[in-house]
N, C-alpha and C positions, 0 to 999 in steps of 0.2 A: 504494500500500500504506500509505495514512492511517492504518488501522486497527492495523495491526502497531507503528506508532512511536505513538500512543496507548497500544498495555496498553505497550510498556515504559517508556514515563514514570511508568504509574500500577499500580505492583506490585498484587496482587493479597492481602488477608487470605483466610487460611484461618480457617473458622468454628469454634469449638472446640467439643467436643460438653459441656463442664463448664458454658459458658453458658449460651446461647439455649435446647438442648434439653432440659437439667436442669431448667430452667423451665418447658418445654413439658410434661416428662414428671409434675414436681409437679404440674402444673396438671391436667396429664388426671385422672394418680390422683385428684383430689379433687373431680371431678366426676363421677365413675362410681362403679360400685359391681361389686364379684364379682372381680376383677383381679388376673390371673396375666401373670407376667412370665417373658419366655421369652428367652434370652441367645445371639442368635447370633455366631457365630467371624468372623473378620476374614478375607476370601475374597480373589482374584485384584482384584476392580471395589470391593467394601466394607468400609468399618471394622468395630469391631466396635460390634453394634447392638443393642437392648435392645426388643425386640416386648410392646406389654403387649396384651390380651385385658379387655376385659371381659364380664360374666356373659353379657349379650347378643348377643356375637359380635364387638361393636364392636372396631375394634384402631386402634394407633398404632406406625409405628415410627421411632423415633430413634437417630443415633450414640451411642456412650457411649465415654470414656477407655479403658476396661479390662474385662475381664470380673469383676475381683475389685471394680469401683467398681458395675456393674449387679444383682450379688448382695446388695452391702451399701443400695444403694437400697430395692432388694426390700427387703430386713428392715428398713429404717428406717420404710418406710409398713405393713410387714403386711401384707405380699402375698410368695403362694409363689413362687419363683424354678425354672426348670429350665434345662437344655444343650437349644437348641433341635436341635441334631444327634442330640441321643439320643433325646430323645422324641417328636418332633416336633412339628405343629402342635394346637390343638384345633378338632373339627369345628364345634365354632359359630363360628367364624371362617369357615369354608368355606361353610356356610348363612348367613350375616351376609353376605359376599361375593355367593352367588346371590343373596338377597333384595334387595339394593340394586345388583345389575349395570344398566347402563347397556344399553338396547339401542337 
């Protein structure tokens, strides 16, 4: 059991979602165009996670801190923000999905 006395010598970082994916998330918004940001709730298996959409169908999604930090994203770049539980997804995401499924 090599492997088990290996992770305990070498603790483990957890990724924070204010680094790496704030960056990712900048980076997406500013390569697209049309981009609604959709704010899912923190479940049993996920944080809480911040789905942007664009005009195309294209999507990305990343952890975020808080849902009050994924809203003020939104309004910083100018992009509409919803509760992805209330409203749910948009269908060009679902047609963007068909069109690019792997078969």
């Amino acid at each position: 059991m090599a492997f088990l006395r290996l992770r305990r010598n070498k603790p483990g970082t957890l990724r924070t979602a204010e680094s790496e994916d704030a960056r990712y998330l900048k980076e997406w918004v500013r390569t697209r165009s049309g981009i609604e940001g959709f704010v899912e709730p923190r479940t049993a298996v996920t944080d809480i996670t911040m789905l942007l959409v664009a005009v195309d169908g294209e999507w990305t999604r990343r952890r975020v801190p808080s849902i009050e930090w994924a809203h003020s994203f939104a309004n910083k770049n100018g992009i509409p923000s919803y509760d992805a539980a209330v409203v749910g997804y948009p269908d060009r995401m679902r047609e963007f999905n068909k069109r690019n499924k792997q078969t």
